[in-house]
N, C-alpha and C positions, 0 to 999 in steps of 0.2 A: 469643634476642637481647634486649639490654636495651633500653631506652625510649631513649637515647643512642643506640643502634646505628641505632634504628627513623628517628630527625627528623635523623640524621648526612644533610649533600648529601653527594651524588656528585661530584667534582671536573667541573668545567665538560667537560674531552674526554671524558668517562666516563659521562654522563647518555646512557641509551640513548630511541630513539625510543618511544615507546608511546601507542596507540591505541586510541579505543572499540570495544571488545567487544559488537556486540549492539546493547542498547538501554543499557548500564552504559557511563556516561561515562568518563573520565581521573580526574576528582578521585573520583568514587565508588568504583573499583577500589582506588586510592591509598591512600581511609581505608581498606579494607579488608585491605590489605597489610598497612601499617603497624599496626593493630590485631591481625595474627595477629601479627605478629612481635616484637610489645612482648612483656616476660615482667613489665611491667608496667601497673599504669592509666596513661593518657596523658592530659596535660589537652589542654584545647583549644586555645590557646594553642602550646602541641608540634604540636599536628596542624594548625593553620591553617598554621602555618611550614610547611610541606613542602608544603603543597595549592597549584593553581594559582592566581596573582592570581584574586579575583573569585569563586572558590568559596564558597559556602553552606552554612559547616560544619552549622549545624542543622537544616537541612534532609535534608542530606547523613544526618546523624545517625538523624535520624527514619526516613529513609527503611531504613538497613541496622539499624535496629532494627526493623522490623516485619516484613523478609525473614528474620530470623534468630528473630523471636518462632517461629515454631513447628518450628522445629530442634532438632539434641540441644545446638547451642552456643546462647545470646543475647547480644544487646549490652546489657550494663547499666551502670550509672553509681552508681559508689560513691566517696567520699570526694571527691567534686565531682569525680572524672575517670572516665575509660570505659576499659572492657576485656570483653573477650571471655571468659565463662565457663559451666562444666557449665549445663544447664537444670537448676531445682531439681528436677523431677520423676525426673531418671539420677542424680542423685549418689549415690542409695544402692547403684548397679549399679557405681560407677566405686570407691567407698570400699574396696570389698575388695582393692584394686588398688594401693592406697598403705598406706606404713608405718602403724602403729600410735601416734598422735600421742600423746604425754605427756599422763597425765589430772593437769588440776591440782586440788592437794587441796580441799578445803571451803571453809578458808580463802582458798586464792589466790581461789575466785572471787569469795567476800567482798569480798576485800582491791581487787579488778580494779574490781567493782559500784559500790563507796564510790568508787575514783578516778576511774572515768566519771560518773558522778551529781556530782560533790563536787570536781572540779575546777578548781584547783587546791589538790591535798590534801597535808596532811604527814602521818607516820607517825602523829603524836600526835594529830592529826584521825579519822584512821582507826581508830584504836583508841580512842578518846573512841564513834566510832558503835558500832563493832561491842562493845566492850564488853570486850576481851580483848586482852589483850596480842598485837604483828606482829614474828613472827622478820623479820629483817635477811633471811634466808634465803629468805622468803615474797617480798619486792619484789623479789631478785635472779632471778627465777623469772622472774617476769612483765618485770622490765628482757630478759631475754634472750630473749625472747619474741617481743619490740618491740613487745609491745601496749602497753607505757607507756612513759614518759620522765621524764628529770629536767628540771624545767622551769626552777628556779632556786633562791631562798632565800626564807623569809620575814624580814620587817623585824621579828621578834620574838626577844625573848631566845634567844642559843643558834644563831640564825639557820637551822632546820633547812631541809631541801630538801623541796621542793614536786612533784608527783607529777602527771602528766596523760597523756590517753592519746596513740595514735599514727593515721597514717595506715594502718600495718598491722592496727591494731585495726579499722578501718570495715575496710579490705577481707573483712580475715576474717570478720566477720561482717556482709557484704553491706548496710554503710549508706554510703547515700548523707552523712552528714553526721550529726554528735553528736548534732542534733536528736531526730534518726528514733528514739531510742530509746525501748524505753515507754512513757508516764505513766501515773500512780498506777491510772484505770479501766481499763489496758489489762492491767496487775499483777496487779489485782484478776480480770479476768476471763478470765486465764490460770494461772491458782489462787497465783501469785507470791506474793502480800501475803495474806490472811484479812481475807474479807471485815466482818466482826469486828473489825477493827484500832479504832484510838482515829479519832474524826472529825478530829482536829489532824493525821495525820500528812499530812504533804506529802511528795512527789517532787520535788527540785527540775528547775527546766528546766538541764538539761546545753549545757555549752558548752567548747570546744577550743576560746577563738582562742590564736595561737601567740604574742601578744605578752605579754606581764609586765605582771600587775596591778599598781594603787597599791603594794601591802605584798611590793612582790617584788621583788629584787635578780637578775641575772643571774648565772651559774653560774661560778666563776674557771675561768679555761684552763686550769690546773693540775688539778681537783678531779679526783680517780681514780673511774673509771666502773667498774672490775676485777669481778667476778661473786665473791660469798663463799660455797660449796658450802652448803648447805640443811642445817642438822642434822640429822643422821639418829634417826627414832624421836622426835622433839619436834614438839609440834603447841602451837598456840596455842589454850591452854586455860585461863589463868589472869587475872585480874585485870592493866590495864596497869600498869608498870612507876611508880613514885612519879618524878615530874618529868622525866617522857620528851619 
């Protein structure tokens, strides 16, 4: 059921009676319902709308996340909204159980890394860090992906489009918010970066807000979003492109 399905009311004759269960009140039951039945995160906002007048979402909140802390499901909070997911400790028990997800190449996770970190990024951004020329093919991967977006244009010659992630990118990778990612000692001490690097290099602090920078134009309603198949047998491997 989707998140729409979950905070739809009942028509006024159709709201059935329902009552506490135990020591589990009406609004407690409620977030729970609605929490199993989203097939997505709900913000809180969705979820106070459905709770009775007077309800204590964060409370409420606290409270079915501490009953569900040691269960095979928890309540966590990713991309500033909650949803109900595997405990990390069964996922590897439940993986064999689902398809075999698309491994992306070396590249796309490059190409993903630079646009979380370096957002809002263009192609010619992206390939200025990483140092090598970005098939068209490599961002059509990860657009389809929906762990990024087109975010708009830059105000610079050419006007290319600007590259940021998504709300599907935090869930998939269980962040509460763009912040959570990283930084530089955490890189470091996860064997990411070498510890050896130059003392200059920085991490920058990552930020998604959704609105358009100074040097950014909005996207025309017209511009075609279409997916261009990934060439086959080409890897990005050579020097960027002269005035890309």
């Amino acid at each position: 059921m989707s998140a729409e399905a979950a905070r739809a009311p009942l028509p006024d004759d159709e709201e059935p009676e329902i009552a506490m269960v135990g020591e589990r009140p009406l609004a407690l039951r409620l977030l729970e319902a609605m929490l199993f039945a989203a097939g997505e995160p709900l913000g809180e906002d969705v979820m106070a709308s459905r709770l009775p007048e007077g309800a204590d979402l964060p409370a409420l909140l606290s409270r079915l996340s501490s009953e569900y802390a040691p269960r095979g499901v928890n309540l966590v909070r990713v991309a500033g909204k909650w949803m109900l997911r595997t405990a990390p400790d069964l996922g590897f028990l439940l993986a064999r159980d689902k398809p075999e997800p698309r491994r992306l190449s070396r590249a796309a996770l490059e190409t993903l890394a630079i646009i979380a970190y370096h957002q809002p990024a263009t192609r010619a951004e992206i390939e200025e860090i990483r140092g090598v020329s970005t098939n068209k093919g490599t961002l059509d991967v990860l657009l389809e992906s929906g762990w990024i977006r087109m975010r708009g244009r830059r105000r610079s010659p050419g006007r290319p489009v600007t590259y940021g992630t998504t709300e599907t990118f935090l869930v998939h990778f269980g962040l509460e918010a763009i912040r959570d990612l990283p930084g530089l000692d955490e890189l470091r001490g996860t064997g990411f970066i070498d510890s050896r690097v130059s003392a200059g290099l920085i991490v920058p602090l990552p930020s998604d807000d959704a609105g358009l920078q100074d040097d950014e134009d909005p996207l025309e309603p017209e511009f075609d979003l279409s997916f261009a198949p990934e060439p086959e047998g080409e890897e990005e491997d050579g020097p960027p492109d002269a005035g890309t």
